[in-house]
DRENMI-379395 format. One line per 3 residues: number of its first residue (from 1); for each residue y, z, x of C-alpha. Coordinates in Angstrom, 2 decimals. Layout:
BEGIN
NUM = Y/Z/X | ...
//
This chain:
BEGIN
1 = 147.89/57.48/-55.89 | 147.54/61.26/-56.90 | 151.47/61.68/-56.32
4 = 151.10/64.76/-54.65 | 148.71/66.70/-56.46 | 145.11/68.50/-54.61
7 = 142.58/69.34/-57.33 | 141.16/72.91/-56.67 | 139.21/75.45/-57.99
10 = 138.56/79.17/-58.41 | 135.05/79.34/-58.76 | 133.23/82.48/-60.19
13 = 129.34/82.12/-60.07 | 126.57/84.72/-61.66 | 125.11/87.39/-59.20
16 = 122.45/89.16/-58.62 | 123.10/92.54/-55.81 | 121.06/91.23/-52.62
19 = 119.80/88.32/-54.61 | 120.67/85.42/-52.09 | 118.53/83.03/-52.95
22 = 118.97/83.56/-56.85 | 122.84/83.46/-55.82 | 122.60/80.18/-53.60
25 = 121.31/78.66/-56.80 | 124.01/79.59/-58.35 | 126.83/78.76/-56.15
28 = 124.64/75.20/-55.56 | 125.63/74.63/-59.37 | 129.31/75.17/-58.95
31 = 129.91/73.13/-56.32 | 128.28/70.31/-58.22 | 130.13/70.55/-60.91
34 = 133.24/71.14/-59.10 | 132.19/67.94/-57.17 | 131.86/66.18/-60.59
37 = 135.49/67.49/-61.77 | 136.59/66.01/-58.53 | 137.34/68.77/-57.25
40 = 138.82/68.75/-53.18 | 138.94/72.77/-52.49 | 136.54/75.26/-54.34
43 = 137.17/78.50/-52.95 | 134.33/81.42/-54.39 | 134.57/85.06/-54.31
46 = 134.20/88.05/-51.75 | 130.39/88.02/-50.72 | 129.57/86.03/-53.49
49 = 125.98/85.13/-51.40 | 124.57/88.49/-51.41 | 127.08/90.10/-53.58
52 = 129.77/92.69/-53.07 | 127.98/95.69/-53.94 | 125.39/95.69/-51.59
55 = 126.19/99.37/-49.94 | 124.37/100.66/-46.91 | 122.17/97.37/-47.75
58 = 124.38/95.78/-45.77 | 122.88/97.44/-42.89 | 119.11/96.14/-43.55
61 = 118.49/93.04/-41.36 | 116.44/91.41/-44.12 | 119.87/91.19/-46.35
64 = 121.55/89.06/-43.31 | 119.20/86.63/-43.02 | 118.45/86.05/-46.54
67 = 122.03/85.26/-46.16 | 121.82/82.78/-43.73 | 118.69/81.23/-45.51
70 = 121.01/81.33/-48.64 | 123.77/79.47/-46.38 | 121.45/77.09/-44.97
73 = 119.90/76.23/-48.56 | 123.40/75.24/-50.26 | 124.73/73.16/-46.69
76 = 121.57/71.02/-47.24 | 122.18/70.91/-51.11 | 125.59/69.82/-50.84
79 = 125.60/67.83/-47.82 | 126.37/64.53/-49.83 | 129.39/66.37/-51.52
82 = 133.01/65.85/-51.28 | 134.32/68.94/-52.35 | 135.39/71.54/-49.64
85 = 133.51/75.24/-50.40 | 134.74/78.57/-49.30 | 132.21/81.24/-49.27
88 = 131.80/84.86/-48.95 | 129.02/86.48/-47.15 | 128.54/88.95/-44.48
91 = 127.97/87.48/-40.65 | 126.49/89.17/-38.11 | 128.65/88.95/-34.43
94 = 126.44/90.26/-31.23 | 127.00/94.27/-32.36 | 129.42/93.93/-35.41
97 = 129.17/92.82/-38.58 | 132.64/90.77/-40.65 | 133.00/90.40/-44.25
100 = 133.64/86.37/-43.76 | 134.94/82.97/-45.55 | 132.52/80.53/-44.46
103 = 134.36/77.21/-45.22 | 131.67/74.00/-45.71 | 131.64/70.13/-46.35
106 = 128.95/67.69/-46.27 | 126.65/70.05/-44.92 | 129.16/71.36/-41.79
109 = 130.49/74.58/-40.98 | 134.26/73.84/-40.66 | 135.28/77.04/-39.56
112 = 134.47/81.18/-40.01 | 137.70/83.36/-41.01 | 136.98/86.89/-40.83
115 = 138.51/89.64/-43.07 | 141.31/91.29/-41.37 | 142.30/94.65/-43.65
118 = 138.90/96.56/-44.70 | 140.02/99.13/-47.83 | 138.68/102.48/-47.04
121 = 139.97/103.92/-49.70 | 139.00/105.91/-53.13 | 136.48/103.22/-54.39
124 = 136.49/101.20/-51.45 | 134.07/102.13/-47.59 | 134.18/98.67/-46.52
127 = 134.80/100.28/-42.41 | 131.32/101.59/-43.04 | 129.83/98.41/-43.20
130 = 132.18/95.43/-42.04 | 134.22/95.24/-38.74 | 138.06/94.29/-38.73
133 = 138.99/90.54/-37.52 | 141.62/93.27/-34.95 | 138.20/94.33/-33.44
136 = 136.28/90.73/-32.84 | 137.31/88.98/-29.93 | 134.53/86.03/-30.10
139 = 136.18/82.52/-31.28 | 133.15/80.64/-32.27 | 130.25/81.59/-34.03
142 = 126.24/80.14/-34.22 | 125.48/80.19/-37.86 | 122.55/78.06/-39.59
145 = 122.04/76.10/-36.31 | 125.66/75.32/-35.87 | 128.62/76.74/-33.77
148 = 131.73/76.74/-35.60 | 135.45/78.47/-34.88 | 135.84/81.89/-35.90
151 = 139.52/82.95/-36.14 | 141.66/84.73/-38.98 | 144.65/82.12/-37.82
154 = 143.09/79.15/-38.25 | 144.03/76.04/-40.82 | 142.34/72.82/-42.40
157 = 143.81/70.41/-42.69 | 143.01/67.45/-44.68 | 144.93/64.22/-45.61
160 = 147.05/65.42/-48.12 | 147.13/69.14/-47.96 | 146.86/72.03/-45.38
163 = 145.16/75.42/-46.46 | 144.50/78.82/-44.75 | 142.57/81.26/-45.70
166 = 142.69/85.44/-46.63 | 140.05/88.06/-47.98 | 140.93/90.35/-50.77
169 = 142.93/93.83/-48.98 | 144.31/90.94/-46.79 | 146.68/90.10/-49.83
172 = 147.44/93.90/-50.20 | 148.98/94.74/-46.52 | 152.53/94.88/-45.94
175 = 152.53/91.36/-43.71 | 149.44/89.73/-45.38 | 147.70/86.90/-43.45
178 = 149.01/84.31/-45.35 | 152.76/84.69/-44.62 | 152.00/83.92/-41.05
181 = 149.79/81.26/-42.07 | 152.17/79.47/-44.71 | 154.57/79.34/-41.65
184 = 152.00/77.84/-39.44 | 151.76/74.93/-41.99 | 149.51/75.87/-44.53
187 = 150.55/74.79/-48.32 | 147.96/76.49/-49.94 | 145.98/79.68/-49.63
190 = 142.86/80.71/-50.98 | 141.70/84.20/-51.41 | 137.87/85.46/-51.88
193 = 138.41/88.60/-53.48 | 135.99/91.33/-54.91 | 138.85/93.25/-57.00
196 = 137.37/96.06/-59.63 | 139.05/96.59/-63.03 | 141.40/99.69/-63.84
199 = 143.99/100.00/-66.39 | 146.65/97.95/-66.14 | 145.49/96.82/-62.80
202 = 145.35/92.99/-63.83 | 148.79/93.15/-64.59 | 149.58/93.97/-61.16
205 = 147.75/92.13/-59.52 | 149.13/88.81/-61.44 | 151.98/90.10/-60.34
208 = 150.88/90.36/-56.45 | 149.70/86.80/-56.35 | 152.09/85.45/-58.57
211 = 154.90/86.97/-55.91 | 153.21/85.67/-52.49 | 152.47/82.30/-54.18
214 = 156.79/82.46/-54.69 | 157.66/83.91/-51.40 | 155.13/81.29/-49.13
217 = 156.42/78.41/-51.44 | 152.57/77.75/-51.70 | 149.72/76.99/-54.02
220 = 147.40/80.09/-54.37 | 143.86/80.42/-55.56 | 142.31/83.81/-55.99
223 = 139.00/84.05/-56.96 | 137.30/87.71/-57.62 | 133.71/88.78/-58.63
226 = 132.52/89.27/-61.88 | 129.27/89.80/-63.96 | 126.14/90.75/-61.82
229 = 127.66/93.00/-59.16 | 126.71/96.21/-59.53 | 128.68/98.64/-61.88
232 = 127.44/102.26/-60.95 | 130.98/102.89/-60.71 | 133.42/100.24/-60.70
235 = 133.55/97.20/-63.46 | 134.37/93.40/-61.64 | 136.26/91.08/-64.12
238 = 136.02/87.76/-63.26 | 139.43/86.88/-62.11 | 140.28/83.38/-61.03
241 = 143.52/82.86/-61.00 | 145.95/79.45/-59.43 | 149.28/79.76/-58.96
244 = 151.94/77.55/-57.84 | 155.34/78.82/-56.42 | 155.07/81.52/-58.34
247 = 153.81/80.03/-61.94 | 150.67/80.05/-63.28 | 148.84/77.22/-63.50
250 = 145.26/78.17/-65.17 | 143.32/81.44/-64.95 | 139.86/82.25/-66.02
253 = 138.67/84.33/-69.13 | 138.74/88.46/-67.92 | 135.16/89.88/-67.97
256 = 133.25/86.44/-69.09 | 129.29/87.40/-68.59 | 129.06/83.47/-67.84
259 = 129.27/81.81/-64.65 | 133.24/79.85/-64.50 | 135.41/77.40/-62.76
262 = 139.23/77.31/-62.94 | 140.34/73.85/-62.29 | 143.68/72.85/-61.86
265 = 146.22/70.49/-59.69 | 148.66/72.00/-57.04 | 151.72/70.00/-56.50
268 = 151.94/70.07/-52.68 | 154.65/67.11/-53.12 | 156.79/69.92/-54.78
271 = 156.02/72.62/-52.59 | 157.01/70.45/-50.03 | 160.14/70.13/-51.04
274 = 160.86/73.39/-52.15 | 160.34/74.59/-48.56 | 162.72/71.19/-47.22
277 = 165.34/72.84/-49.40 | 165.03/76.30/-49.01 | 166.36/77.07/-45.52
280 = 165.47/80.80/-45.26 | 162.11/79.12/-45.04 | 162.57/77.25/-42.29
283 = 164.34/79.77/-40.57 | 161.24/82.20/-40.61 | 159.21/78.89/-39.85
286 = 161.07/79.20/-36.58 | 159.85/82.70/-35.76 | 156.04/81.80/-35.61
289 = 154.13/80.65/-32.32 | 152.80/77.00/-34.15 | 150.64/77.22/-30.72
292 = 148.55/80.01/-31.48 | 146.94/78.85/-34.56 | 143.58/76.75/-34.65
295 = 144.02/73.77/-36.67 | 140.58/72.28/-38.32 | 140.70/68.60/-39.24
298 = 138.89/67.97/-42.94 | 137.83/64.63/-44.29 | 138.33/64.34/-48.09
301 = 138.70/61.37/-50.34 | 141.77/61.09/-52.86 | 139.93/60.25/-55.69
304 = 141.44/59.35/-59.55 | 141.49/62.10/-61.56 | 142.74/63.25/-65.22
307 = 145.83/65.74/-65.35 | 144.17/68.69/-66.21 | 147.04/71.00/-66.04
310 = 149.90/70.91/-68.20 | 153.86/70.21/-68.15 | 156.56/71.30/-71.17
313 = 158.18/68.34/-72.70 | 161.32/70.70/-72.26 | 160.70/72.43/-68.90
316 = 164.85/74.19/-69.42 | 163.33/75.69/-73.43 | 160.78/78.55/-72.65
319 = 157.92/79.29/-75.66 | 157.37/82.16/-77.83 | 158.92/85.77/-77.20
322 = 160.66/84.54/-73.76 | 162.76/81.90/-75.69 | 164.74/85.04/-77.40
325 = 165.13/86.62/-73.61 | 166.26/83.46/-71.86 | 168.98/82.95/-74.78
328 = 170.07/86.49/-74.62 | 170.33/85.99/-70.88 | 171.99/82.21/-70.85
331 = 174.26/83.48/-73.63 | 175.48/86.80/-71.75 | 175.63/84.96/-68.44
334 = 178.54/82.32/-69.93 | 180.04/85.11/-72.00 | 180.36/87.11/-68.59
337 = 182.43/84.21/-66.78 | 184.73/83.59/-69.45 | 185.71/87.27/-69.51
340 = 186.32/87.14/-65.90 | 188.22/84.00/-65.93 | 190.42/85.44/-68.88
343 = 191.01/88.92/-66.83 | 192.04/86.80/-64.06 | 194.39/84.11/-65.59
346 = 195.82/87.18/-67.72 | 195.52/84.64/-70.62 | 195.35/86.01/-74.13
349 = 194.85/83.11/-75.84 | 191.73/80.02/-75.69 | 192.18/76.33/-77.49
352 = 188.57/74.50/-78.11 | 188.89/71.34/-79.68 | 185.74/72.18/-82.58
355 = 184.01/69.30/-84.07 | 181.14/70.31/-85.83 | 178.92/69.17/-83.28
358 = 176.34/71.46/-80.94 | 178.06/71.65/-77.84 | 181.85/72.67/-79.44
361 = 180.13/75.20/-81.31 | 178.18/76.81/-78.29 | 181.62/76.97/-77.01
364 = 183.18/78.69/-79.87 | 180.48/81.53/-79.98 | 180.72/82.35/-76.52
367 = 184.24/82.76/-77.02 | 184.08/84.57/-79.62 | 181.37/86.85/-78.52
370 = 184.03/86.87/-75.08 | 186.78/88.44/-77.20 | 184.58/91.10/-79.30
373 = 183.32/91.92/-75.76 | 186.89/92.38/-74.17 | 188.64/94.22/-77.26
376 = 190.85/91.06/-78.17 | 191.28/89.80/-81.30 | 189.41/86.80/-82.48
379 = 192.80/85.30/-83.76 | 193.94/84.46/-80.79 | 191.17/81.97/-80.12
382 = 192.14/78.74/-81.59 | 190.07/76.35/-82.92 | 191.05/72.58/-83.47
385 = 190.00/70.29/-85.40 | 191.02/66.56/-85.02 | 189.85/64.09/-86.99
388 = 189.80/60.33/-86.14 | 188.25/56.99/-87.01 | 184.91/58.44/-87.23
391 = 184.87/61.88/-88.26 | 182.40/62.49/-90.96 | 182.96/64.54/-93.68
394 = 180.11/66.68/-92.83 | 181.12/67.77/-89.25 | 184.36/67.95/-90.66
397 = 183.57/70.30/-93.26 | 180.61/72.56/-90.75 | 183.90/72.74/-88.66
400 = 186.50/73.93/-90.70 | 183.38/76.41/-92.64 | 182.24/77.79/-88.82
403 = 185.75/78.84/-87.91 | 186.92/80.60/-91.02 | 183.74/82.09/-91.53
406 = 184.17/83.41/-87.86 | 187.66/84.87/-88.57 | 188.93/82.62/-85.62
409 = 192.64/80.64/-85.45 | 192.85/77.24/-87.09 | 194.77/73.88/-86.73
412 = 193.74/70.45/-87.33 | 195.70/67.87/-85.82 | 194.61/63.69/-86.92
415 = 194.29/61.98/-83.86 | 194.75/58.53/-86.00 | 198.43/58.37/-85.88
418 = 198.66/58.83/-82.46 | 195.82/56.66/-81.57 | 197.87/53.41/-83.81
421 = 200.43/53.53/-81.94 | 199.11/54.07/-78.27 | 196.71/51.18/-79.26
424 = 200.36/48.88/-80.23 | 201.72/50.56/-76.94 | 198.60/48.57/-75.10
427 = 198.77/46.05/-77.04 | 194.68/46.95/-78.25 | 193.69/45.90/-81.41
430 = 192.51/48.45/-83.94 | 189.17/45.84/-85.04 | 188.19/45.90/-81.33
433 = 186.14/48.66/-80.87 | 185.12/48.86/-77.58 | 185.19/51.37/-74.42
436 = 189.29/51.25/-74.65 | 188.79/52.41/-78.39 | 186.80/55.46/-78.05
439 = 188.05/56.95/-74.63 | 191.81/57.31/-76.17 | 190.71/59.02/-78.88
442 = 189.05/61.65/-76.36 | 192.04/61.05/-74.49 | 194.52/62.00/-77.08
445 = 192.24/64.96/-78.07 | 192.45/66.65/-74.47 | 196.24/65.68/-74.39
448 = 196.62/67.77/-77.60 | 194.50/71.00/-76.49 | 195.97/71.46/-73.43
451 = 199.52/70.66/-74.76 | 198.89/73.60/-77.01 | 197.46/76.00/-74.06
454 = 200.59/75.11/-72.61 | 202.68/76.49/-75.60 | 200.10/79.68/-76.54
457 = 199.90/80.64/-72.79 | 196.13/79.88/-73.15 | 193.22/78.17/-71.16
460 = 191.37/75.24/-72.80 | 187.65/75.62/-72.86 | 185.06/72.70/-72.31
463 = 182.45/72.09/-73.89 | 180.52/69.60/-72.06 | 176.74/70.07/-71.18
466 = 174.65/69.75/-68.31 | 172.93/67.09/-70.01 | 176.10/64.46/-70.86
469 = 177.30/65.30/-66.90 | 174.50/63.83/-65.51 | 174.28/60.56/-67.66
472 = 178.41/60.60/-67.32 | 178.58/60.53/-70.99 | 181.98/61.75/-71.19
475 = 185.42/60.48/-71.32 | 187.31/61.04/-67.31 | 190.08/62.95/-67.97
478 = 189.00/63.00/-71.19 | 186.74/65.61/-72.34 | 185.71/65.40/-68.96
481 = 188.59/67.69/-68.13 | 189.10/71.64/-69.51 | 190.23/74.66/-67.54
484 = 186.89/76.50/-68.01 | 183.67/74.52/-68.76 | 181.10/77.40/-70.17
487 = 178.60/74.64/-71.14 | 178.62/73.27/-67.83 | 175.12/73.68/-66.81
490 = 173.18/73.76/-70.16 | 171.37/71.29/-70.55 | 171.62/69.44/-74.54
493 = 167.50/70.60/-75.44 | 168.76/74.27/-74.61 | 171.93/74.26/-76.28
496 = 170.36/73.18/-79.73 | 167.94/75.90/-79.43 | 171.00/78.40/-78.72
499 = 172.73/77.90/-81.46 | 170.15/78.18/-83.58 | 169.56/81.24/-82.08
502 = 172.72/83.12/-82.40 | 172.25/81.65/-85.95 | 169.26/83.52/-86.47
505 = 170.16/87.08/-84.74 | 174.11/87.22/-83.33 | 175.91/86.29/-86.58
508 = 176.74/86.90/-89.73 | 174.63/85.19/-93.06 | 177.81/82.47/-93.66
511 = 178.00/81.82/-90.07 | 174.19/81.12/-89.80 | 173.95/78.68/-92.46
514 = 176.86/76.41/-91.11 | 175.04/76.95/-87.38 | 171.52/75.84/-88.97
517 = 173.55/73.00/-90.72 | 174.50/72.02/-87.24 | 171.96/72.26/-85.52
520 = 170.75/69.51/-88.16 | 173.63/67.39/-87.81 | 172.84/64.22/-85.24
523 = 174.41/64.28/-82.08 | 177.09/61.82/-81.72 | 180.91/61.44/-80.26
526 = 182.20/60.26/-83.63 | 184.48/57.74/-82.04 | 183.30/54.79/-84.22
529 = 184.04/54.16/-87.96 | 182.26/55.67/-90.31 | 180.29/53.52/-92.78
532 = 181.29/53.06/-96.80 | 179.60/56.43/-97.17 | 181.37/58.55/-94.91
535 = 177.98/58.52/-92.77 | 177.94/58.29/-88.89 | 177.55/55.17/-87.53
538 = 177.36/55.89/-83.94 | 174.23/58.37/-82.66 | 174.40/59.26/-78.97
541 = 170.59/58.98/-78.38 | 170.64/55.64/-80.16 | 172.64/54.34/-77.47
544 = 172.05/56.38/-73.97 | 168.08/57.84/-74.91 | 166.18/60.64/-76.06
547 = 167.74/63.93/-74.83 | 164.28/65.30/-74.77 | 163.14/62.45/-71.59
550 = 166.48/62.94/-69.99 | 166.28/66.69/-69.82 | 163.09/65.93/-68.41
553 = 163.85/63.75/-65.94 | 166.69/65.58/-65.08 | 164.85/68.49/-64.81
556 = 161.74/66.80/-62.03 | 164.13/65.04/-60.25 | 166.62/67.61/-59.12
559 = 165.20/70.75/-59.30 | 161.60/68.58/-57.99 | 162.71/66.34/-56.15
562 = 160.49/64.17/-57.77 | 160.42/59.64/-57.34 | 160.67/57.54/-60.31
565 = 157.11/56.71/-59.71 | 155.85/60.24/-60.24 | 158.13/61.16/-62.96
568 = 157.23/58.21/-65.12 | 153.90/59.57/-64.68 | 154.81/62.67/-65.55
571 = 156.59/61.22/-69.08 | 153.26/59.07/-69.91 | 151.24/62.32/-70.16
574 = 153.65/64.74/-71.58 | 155.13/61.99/-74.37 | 152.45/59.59/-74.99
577 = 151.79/60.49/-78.08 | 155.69/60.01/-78.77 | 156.77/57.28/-76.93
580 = 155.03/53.97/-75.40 | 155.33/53.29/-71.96 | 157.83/50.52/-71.96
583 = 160.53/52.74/-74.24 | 159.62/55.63/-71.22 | 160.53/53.24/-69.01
586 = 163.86/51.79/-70.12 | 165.01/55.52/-70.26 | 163.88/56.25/-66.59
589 = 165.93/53.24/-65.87 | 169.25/54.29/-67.94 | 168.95/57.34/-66.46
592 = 169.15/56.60/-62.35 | 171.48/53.61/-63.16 | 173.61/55.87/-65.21
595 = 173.50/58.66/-62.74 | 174.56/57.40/-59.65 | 177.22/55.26/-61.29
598 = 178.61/58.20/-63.19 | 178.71/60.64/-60.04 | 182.55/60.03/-59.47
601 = 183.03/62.17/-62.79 | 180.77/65.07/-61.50 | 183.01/65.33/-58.36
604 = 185.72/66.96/-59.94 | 184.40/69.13/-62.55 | 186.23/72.15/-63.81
607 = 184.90/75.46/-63.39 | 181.97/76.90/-64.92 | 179.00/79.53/-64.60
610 = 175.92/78.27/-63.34 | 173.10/79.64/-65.33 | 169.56/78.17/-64.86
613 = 168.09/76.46/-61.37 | 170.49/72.99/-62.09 | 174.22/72.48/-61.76
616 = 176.00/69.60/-61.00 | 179.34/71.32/-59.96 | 180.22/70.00/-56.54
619 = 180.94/72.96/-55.05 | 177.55/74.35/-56.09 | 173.79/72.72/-56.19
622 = 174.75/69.22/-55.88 | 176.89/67.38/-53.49 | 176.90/63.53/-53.61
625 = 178.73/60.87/-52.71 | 180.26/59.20/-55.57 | 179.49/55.58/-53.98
628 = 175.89/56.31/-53.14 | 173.36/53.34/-54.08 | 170.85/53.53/-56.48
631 = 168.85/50.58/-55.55 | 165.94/52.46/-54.23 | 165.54/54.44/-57.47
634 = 165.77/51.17/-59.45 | 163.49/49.39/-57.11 | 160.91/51.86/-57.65
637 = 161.29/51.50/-61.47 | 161.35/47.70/-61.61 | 158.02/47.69/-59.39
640 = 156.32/50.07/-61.36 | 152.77/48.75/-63.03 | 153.45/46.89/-65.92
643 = 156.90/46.65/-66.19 | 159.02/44.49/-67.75 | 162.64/43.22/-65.97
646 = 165.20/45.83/-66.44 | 168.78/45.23/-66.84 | 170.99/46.77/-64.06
//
């Protein structure tokens, strides 16, 4: 019922150096309230029962069994808890001593992983103390009255989620633990860490975890020491940080003097198939001994929870400062395939039909931006306009503004003429405004762009998006059709947002205002009437849905992989505010009916640059068969609680 998601925790108790019964206490309180959050896995820092910065301490017997006292106290504490703890502490072995993650449920030992890498280094004497996992050759351990395994390659594994384990400098060796470990099945790694401040360290080591969460395809949970440990000469900052495939997911406040838990949901469903997709995975899967390890069976409960963490409403439009980069980068990547395609066609000359509307206009500036960028002149890019039955005067007017203003070539061509007479050559009648209607006028609009490539020597250039591709909301051979798409794979939320963009820092002041008037304008194919006004009558979201919740679903279900189920779930949190469940639902519907219906379309796209994680060219990310079923997809929507019959 949790569709994939494991509730965890970086936990971050209060400490007091060789303190271990003030520290049980503490570590007690977490686990309660991570057992209250419904939490499954709570891992807690390096040592976190007697503290890191013990010293030669370390060597004084009475430290070690306060330990095991300390141990002993929280099993009994929590031994009618859930929640799965991972604790630091040091643990004698006949003549050696290991820095270990002691992993707990119910009041059981599950299992004893030993640190492998011990820093001995600047700062760091841990070889004075600890011995390496190389140099222990036991495999189970007596602790608190119970033997348990002891093994660095050992994983848990509990209904819905397998997990391994590492220990701070594990993370920093060239092969760290959890590479072998993430091949060996475990999903998510957590790492009890006692990692000192520095300038500019932090950064870095985001950076580290943020990278091995990305290259294991896995959740990670790092959780470091803070306030209490010693600081004679090093500072801890309380770092708890979760990552998932290589984004952040929550992370705790740096150098809080309060005790902390960083909750947040890992979406094993994803990382699952992440790793399903990504064969280089599977082909270093295939490397690994899936013998050797030790797997440890864990009982946990699935239990109803709150979405704590969060997901954008559009997951393809970054926030803040990275919104400029990724339309820089989007805008340089489309710019850099049209050059190419021009170089190789030895074509001088582009026709875009330009209606005033978002996507033509993308278009327009990356062709324009194309010919500044290749020496050519911007004359020889021509732009047409071609009115019809429902041209308004204000796209009209944005259209014929953008292009002069722009310094571009101009024609406008009426399609009406034309379009009367094909319609007597049918034998269609004018009144009758219907599918027949609208696709010849997009008809007779390709027909007159690449008529005039033909006498210019030129290339037409689409301007379809990713978005209209996947609900098939284009004409076949139609606008369907160009000789180089270079909206191809943006999605419609992304385009808006570029244009305003090069509005606000590529062009010129003229320019800008008819781009901001544009970005204004509704989004629609003008193929019906206008009303007495001159105003639109036809509004492409009125009739196929919200851009915003197709983007969305889009977005979960290919680059997620994601069922109708869990995507509708998805949608209820992120729009509920916007949108009641039923109108969610109708949209999820439109969207897998009109997908799979529309796929014929997608299989014989023009060309075009792929620039973000989706395409739908057929000779790139997606391959489908343009007669596979959607019943399952629709099955799962019509079944889904509360809903009302959908229309196929």
């Amino acid at each position: 019922m949790n569709y994939g998601f494991v509730k965890v925790a970086a936990a971050i108790p209060q400490v007091r150096v060789a303190d271990c019964t003030f520290n049980a206490g503490q570590i007690v309180n977490l686990i309660a309230i991570a057992e209250d959050k419904r939490v499954q896995i709570a891992g807690f820092p390096e040592l976190c029962i007697t503290g890191y910065t013990c010293g030669d301490l370390f060597a004084q017997q009475l430290l070690l069994d306060s330990a095991e006292s300390a141990l002993a106290r929280i099993l009994s504490d929590t031994r009618q808890f859930d929640t799965v703890a991972i604790l630091g502490m040091p643990v004698p072995v006949h003549s050696s001593l290991i820095n270990a993650a002691v992993v707990i449920q119910k009041g059981k030992i599950l299992g004893v992983v030993p640190k492998t890498y011990l820093p001995n280094y600047k700062e760091f004497y841990e070889r004075r103390w600890f011995t390496s996992a190389y140099d222990v050759s036991e495999k189970n351990i007596r602790l608190c009255g119970q033997v348990a395994p002891l093994d660095t390659n050992m994983l848990f594994e509990a209904s819905n989620v397998t997990f391994g384990i590492e220990i701070c400098e594990d993370l920093w060796s060239v092969i760290p633990p959890s590479s072998t470990l993430v091949m060996k099945g475990a999903e998510v790694i957590f790492n009890l860490s006692a990692d000192n401040e520095g300038i500019g360290k932090n950064s870095y080591v985001r950076s580290l975890v943020g990278q091995q969460s990305a290259r294991c395809i896995a959740g990670y949970v790092f959780s470091s020491c803070g306030f209490g440990e010693s600081t004679t000469d090093v500072v801890f900052g309380s770092n708890g940080l979760i990552y998932e495939n290589g984004w952040l997911l929550a992370e705790s406040e740096r150098f809080s003097l309060t005790e902390q838990l960083v909750v947040s949901e890992i979406d094993v469903e994803r990382l699952r198939t992440e790793r399903l997709v990504n064969t280089t995975f599977a082909a270093n899967k295939g490397r690994c001994k899936a013998d050797e390890v030790i797997r440890i069976p864990v009982e946990t409960k699935e239990k109803e929870f709150k979405l704590s963490r969060t997901y954008p409403p559009l997951p393809f439009v970054p926030s803040g400062t990275e919104l400029d980069e990724r339309c820089e980068e989007v805008f340089s990547i489309q710019v850099a395939g049209l050059a190419k395609r021009l170089l190789h066609t030895h074509a001088r000359n582009v026709v875009i039909g330009v209606s005033g509307g978002l996507d033509s206009t993308l278009a327009l500036l990356v062709c324009v931006k194309t010919f500044d960028k290749l020496g050519l002149s911007r004359k020889d890019i021509l732009g047409v306009t071609m009115p019809g039955f429902g041209t308004t005067r204000r796209t009209r007017a944005n259209a014929i503004r953008l292009m002069r203003s722009l310094g571009v070539g101009m024609r406008e061509i009426s399609i009406k003429k034309a379009c009367i007479q094909h319609f007597k050559d049918i034998g269609h009648s004018m009144n009758v405004h219907d599918v027949t209607y609208e696709n010849a006028q997009a008809r007779e609009r390709t027909q007159i762009l690449m008529d005039i490539a033909n006498q210019t020597n030129g290339i037409v250039i689409g301007t379809g998006d990713l978005s209209e591709l996947a609900l098939g909301w284009a004409t076949y051979n139609g606008d369907h059709i160009s000789m180089y798409g270079v909206n191809s794979s943006i999605p419609k939320t992304l385009v808006r947002h570029l244009v305003e963009w090069v509005a606000n820092n590529k062009i010129d002041g003229s320019s800008g205002t008819t781009l901001l008037d544009i970005v204004d304008t509704p989004i629609s194919p003008e193929l019906i009437p206008a009303d007495g006004k001159g105003e639109m009558t036809q509004k492409t979201e009125d009739l196929v849905g919200p851009y915003e919740l197709h983007d969305f679903i889009m977005y979960h279900f290919m680059r997620s992989g994601f069922r109708p189920a869990k995507i509708f779930f998805l949608l209820t949190s992120v729009f509920k505010d916007k949108y009641d469940n039923e109108t969610i639902r109708k949209w999820l519907h439109t969207f897998f009916r009109r997908f799979f219906s529309q796929q014929f379309k997608r299989s014989c796209l023009p060309d075009g640059p792929k620039v973000g994680s989706i395409t739908l060219s057929p000779r790139g990310d997606w391959r489908m068969p343009s007669d596979a079923s959607a019943a399952a997809w629709l099955q799962e929507i019509e079944e889904l609680p509360g809903t009302a019959h959908l229309e196929n």
